[in-house]
C-alpha positions, 0 to 999 in steps of 0.5 A: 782766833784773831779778831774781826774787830775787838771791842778791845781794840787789837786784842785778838787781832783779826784775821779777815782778808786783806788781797788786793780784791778787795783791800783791807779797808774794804774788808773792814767796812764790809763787816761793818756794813748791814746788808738787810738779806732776805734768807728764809728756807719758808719765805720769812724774815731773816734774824735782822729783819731782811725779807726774801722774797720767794716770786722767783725762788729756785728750789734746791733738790737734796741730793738723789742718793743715800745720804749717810750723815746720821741726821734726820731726813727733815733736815738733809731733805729739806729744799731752800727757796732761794729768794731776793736779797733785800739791803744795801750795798756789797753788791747783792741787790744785783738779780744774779745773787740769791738768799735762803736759809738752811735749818740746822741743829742748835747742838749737834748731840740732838739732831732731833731738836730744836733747830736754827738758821744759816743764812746763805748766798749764792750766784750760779755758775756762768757755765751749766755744761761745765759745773764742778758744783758750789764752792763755799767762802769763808773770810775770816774772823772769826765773825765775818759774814759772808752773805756780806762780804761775798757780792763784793768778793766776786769781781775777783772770782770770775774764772771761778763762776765759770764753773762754780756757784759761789756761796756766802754765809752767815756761820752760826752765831754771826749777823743772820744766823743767830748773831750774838750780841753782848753790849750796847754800841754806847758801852763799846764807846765807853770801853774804847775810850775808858778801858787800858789795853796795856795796863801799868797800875793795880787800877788799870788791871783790875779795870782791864779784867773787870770789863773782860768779864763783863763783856762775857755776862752781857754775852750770856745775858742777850745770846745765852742760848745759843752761846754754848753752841758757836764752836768752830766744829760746829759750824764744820758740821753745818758746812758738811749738811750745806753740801748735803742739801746743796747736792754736792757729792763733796765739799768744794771750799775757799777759806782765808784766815780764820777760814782756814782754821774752819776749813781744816776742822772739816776736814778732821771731821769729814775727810771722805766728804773734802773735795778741792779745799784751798786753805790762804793765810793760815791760823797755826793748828799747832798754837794754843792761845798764849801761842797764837798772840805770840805768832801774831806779835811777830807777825805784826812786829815783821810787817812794821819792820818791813814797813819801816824799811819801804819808808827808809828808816831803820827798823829798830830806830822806827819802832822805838819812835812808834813805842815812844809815840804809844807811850805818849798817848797813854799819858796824854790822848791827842784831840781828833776830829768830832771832840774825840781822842786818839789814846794808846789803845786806839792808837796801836788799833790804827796802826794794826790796821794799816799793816794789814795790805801793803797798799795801806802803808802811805795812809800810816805814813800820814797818819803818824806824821800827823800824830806827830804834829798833835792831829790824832785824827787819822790814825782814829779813823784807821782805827774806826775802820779796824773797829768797824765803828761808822760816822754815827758811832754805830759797831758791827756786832762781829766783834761780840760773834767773833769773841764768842766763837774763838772762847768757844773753841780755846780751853787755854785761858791765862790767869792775870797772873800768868799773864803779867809773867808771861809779858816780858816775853811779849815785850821782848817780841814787840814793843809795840804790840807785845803789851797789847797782845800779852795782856790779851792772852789772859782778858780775851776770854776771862770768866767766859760763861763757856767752857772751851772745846779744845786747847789747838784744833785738831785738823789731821784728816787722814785719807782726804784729798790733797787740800791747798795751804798757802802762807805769805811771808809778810803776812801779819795776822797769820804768820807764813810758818802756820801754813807749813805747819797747817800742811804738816797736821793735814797729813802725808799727802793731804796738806799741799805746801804753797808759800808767796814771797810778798806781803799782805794777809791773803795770797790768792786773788792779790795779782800774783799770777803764779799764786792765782794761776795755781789756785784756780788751775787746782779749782777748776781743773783739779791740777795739785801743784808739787808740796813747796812750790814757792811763788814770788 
């Protein structure tokens, strides 16, 4: 899926939320952020070293009746002492967050085996009277972390704390839960600064293709164990034991993005366990990879045009210039602040993570003017953003979690050849951004040391409750059609059709107040809005 981040630039663009609480930007420095939580079910070190403290700890009771999952008692009876966060920022150092970690299984085939652990966060409802239960966020990626992210996401879900406990994770392979790692901050550097993302020679391809294979072995290097077993199915199957031992009869779940596409594997999985699930800016079920770095083309493609229309210039005279521009870095980087440069492949990174929220488009606005006049600097900062690079040169590894993820799910892996083929079709799409995402449909997951499970995901979930899908027109990573198409796979009468005429990467909590009166109405008082409703 799109990513997080790209140690690759754009490649695989991601797909984290950008509404307007919080923006985009934010999002970006969110993933990028090293929150030290404390998430231990025995009062332990968390994966990264965080402490929780258990002073306080609030036990979890596993649900009183039968559970019929097949797994061991150990693992859907267990309790998770909820401790202190400890860290920086995204707000979790406030009393009202708390941390634990859930045991789960390494492989699913072998329930009895060797386990590992999901991080979690949670802050109870404001309104014990009216509690529905615990509601699950996912924001993407894949890669994102949600222990992170979440103390920051809540200001906008207030009328949702009413009645829901929020919690956050860390999905297996991510950050606190078994994060995987495939290479140092110092060789990502040199890959961004080395490495062409749209090659023109023998030279650049070979270069291209070597580096992709050598991201795998450094993956299968530092995370080998745990890398066969990062499938989004996978981590469907520790959402549904998180609702066992969270106590709720079925899963109450909010997926933006990527978390979507997590969402909708639940659901296949265990459509008798789906309880409210809301689906925003959805991944297309029905795209394979070539078929998804094809939608994202046009996505991004229809964002810059719209772009371009809100500055006044025409869309086709606009995006030749921006090709033009693109061009000119590949032959000669600009300097930009602290010695370094803007070459192509950091120039379209900057750009893509401008088009991700609407409120973003003044800040390209002046960073192509700048690119203009010789200055490659904020468009590099852009792209740092995008990349989730800070001041010191440090990379989040959700860029190394995000890959392994989407190669492990994706058995549709294009050959150089094919892609060399295939790219006058991409190019066709986009000028801009068809090299960039055409070569990428072959490189993403080049000689990746696992196979994948699938060639789309398979979402139908027959006899499940009616599931919330919403797509925005303007939305860049995930094209609105993935949402009617997301629906349509979900089956009759299960996937519920909500477009927003609008912009942006995530519908729910922007300020529309049609989109958000309807998804907290179907939320809190389980209100299932007519399949088509169309807000604007």
């Amino acid at each position: 899926m799109a990513s997080t981040s790209g140690d690759r630039g754009a490649g695989r663009i991601r797909t984290a939320p950008s509404h307007a609480r919080p923006t985009a930007l934010a999002v970006a420095a969110l993933l990028a952020g090293s929150l030290l939580a404390g998430c231990s079910d025995d009062g332990g070190s968390a994966d990264k070293g965080g402490k929780a403290s258990t002073s306080q700890s609030k036990p979890t009771e596993s649900p009183g009746k039968a559970d019929d999952s097949g797994l061991p008692a150990k693992l859907t009876e267990q309790k998770l002492s909820w401790g202190e966060c400890e860290g920086g920022g995204s707000g979790a150092s406030d009393s009202a967050w708390k941390c634990a970690t859930l045991k789960v299984p390494l492989d699913y085939k072998d329930p009895d085996g060797k386990t590992i652990g999901v991080a979690l966060i949670r802050s109870e409802a404001r309104d014990d009277g009216k509690r529905i239960g615990s509601l699950l966020f996912n924001f993407g990626g894949p890669g994102g972390s949600g222990v992170s992210a979440l103390p920051s996401f809540a200001p906008g879900y207030q009328a949702l704390q009413e009645r829901y406990d929020l919690v956050g994770f860390d999905p297996r392979g991510v950050e606190r839960s078994g994060g995987v790692e495939c290479r140092s901050d110092e060789e990502t550097e040199q890959a961004f600064t080395t490495i062409d993302l749209t090659p023109d020679t023998a030279a650049e391809e070979k270069a291209y293709f070597e580096d992709a294979a050598d991201f795998g072995a450094g993956c299968k290097q530092q995370s080998g164990d745990i890398l066969p077993y990062v499938s989004t199915s996978n981590a469907a199957r520790d959402m549904d034991l998180m609702r066992i031992v969270l106590g709720d009869e079925k899963l109450h779940y909010l997926g933006y993005s990527y978390g979507t596409e997590l969402g909708g594997t639940y659901a296949h999985l265990f459509p008798s366990k789906v309880g409210r699930l809301v689906l925003d800016a959805v991944v297309d079920p029905s795209a394979d990879m070539v078929g998804h770095a094809k939608n994202q083309t046009r996505g991004f493609q229809r964002a810059l045009e719209n772009y371009l229309k809100s500055t006044g210039e025409d869309p086709k005279d606009g995006t030749a210039k921006i090709a033009a521009l693109l061009k000119a870095l590949d032959r000669k980087p600009l300097p930009a602040a602290g010695g370094r440069e803007l070459n192509e492949t950091l120039g379209t990174t900057g750009i893509t993570q401008a088009l991700y929220s609407e409120s973003s488009w003044p800040q390209l606005t002046a960073a192509l003017a700048a690119a203009e006049d010789g200055d490659g600097s904020p468009l590099l900062a852009l792209a740092d953003e995008y990349n989730n690079r800070d001041a010191s040169g440090r990379y989040s590894t959700a860029m190394h979690s995000q890959r392994s993820i989407s190669c492990a799910d994706t058995s549709v892996r294009p050959t150089p050849a094919e892609a060399r083929k295939l790219l006058p079709q991409f190019l066709k799409i986009s000028p801009v951004f068809g090299g960039y995402l055409g070569w990428d449909a072959a490189g993403w997951c080049h000689q990746w040391p696992v196979a994948g499970e699938h060639k789309t995901p398979e979402v139908s979930a027959p006899g499940a409750e009616p599931i919330l899908v919403i797509g925005t027109t303007g939305d860049s990573a995930t094209p609105f059609e993935g949402a009617r198409k997301m629906a349509d796979e979900l089956g009759k009468g299960v996937g519920v059709h909500l477009t927003f005429k609008g912009e942006g990467h995530g519908a729910y909590g922007g300020g529309n107040a049609c989109v958000d009166s309807t998804v907290e109405d179907y939320l809190l008082d389980h209100k299932v809005p007519e399949d088509g409703k169309v807000c604007s």
